[in-house]
N, C-alpha and C positions, 0 to 999 in steps of 0.2 A: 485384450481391449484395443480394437481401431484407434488411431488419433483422425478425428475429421479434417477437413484442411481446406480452407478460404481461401479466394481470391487475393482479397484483398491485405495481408499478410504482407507488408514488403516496407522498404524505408528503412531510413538512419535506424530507426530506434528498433526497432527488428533486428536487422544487421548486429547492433551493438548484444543484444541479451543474449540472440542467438552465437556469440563469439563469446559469452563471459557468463554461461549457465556455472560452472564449477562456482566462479568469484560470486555469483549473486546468495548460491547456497550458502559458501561460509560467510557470507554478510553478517548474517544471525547468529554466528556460532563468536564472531568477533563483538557483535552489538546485543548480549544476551538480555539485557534489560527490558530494550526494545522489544524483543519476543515475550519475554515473561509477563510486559504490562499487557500485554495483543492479547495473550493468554487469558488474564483475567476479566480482561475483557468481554471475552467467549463466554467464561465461565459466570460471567452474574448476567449476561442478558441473554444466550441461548437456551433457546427449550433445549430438553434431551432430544434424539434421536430427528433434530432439525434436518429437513432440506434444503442443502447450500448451495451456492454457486461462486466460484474463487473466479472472480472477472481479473484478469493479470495476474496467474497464478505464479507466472515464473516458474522455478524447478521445485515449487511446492509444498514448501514450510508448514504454511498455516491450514491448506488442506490437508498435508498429511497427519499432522496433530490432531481436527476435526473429524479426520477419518478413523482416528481411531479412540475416539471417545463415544464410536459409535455415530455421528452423524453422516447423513448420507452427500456425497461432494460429489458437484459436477467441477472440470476444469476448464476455463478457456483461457487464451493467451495467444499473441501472435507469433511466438519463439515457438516452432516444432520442435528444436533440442529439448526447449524447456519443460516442454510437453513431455518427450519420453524421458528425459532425466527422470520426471515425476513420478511416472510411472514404474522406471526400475528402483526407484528407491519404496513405493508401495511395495514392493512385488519382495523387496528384501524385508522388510520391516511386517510381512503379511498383514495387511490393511489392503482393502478394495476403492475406486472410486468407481462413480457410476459411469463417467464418460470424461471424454478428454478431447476438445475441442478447439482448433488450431483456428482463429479468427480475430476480429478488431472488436472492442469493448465498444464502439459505434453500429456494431450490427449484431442484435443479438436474436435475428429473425429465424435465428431455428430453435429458440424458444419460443411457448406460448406462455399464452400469458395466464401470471398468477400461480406459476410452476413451482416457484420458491418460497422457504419461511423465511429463507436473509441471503444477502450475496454480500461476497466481499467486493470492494474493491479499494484494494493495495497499492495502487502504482499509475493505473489507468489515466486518472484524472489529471494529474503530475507531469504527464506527458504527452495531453492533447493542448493543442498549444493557443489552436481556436474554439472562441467560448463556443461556438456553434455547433461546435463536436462535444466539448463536455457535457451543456444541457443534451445534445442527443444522447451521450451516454447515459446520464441522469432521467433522462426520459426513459428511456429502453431497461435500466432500472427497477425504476418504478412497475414499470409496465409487468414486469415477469417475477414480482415479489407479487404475495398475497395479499389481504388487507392484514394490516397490521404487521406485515414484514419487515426484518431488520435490515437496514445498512449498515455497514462496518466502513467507513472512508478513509484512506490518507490522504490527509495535506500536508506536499513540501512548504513549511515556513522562510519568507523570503528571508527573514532577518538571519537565518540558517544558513542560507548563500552567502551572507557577507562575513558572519562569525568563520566559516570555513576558510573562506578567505586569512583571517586577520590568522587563525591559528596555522595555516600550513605555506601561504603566501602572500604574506600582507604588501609584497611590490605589485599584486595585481592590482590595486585598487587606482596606483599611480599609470601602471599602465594602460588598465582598460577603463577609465572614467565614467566613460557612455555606458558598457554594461554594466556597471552597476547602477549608473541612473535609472538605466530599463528594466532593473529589475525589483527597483523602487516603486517603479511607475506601475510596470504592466505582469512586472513578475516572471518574464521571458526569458530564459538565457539557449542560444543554439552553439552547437560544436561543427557548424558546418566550414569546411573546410582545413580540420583540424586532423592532422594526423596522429595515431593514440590517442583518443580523448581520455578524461579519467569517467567521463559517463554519458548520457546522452540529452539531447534536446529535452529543455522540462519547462515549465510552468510553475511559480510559485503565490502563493496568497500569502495574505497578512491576514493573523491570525482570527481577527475581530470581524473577516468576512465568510470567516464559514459558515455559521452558523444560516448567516442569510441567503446564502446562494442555494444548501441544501431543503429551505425552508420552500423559497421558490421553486423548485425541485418537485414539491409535496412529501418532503418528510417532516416531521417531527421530532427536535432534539429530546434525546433520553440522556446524554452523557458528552462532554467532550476531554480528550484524554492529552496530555505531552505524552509521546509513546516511550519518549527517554525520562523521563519524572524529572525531577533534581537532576539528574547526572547528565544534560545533555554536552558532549563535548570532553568531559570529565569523568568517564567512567571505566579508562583502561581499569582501576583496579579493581574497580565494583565488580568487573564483570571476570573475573579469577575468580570471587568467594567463591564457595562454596558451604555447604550445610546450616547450620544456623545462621550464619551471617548472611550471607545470599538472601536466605528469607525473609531476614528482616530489613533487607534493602529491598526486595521486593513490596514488600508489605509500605515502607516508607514512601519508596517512589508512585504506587498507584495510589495511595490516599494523595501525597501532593500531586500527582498528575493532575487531577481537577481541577486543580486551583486557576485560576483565569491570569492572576498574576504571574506565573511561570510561565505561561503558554508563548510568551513571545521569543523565550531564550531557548524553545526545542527545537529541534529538524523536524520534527512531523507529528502532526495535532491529528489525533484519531478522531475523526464524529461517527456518530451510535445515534442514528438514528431509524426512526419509525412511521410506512409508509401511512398516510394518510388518504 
């Protein structure tokens, strides 16, 4: 399988995924809950044998899972490691995708339109920093999902940035004042000029505006999810069960995911929605 490869590929946030493809896979392997509710996710609102598109697929999680419950997966991402990370972990796991395509979640002009029954997107959004590039993405979205196509979205929750803070270094809040007002405000935070960042430039909302920016968009809410249920922040031990126990923290965390009262204390509010 070719990886295609864009121009426009380049930047901090490039730089950073393309240096930390290993750390992003075991993300999931460390935050298993987060994947299991993604999972269920899939599992009550995908057709069988859908055609996807993982817009920010990174080194491939949730494509490689969809690819092998039989739906058909396109890749794109601006990380070419991330890209063939993907690819050799298909290739070990025998699962196929259809393509794997090296570009910005702002230009999806080598699709046409109406190509897909759902696209993800994981991370894309999180990390365009101007709203004029998110509606383009959400535009171009739209544009190459079907009628009645799925979206799958993350949103970084801002109140997530400051919770992180309070539990791993609560002297930032003293030291950096401004950014966390800015990210109260506008939901911005940048690493530029930071040497070892722990991640890259992102964007955050509050929770209470997803719904409406995707609405504007032309989707339609079918669900919105905490992707951490209950355990956000709290779930080193959750996420050791195994076997029955596991399942039924799985089962507990995706019924409360929904709940709208939780959704401010997660890191990331899935929406499921549907093109209009």
């Amino acid at each position: 399988m070719n990886v295609k490869h864009d121009s426009s590929c380049g930047g901090r946030i490039r730089a950073f995924y393309e240096s930390n493809v290993e750390m992003e896979w075991a993300r999931l392997e460390r935050h298993r809950t987060e994947f299991a509710l993604t999972a269920r996710a899939f599992e009550e609102f995908l057709h069988p044998s859908s055609v996807v598109v993982d817009l920010g697929s990174g080194p491939g999680r949730f494509s490689l899972l969809l690819a092998s419950l039989g739906h058909k997966v396109t890749l794109l991402d601006i990380s070419e490691q991330s890209l063939k990370f993907a690819e050799t972990k298909a290739e070990e796991q025998g699962v196929r995708f259809e393509a794997c395509v090296c570009a910005s979640a702002t230009d999806m002009s080598m699709f046409e339109d109406e190509s897909f029954d759902a696209a993800l997107l994981m991370g894309p959004l999180y990390h365009l920093l101007d709203a004029s590039d998110r509606e383009l993405c959400l535009t171009e979205t739209r544009r190459i999902l079907r009628s009645g196509g799925l979206v799958f979205a993350t949103f970084l929750l801002c109140y997530a940035v400051l919770r992180d803070a309070a539990k791993h270094e609560p002297e930032w809040l003293i030291d950096y004042p401004e950014d966390a007002r800015r990210i109260l405000e506008d939901g911005i935070y940048t690493f530029e000029g930071q040497e070892n960042p722990p991640f890259t430039d992102f964007w955050s909302v509050h929770p209470s505006d997803v719904s409406t920016i995707m609405q504007r968009a032309g989707f339609e809410t079918q669900a919105l999810l905490a992707q951490e249920g209950l355990v956000s922040m709290i779930d080193e031990k959750i996420n050791l069960l195994q076997g029955e126990a596991w399942e039924a923290w799985v089962d507990l965390n995706y019924r409360c995911g929904k709940d709208p009262a939780i959704h401010g204390g997660a890191e990331h509010l899935l929406y499921v929605g549907r093109r209009v």
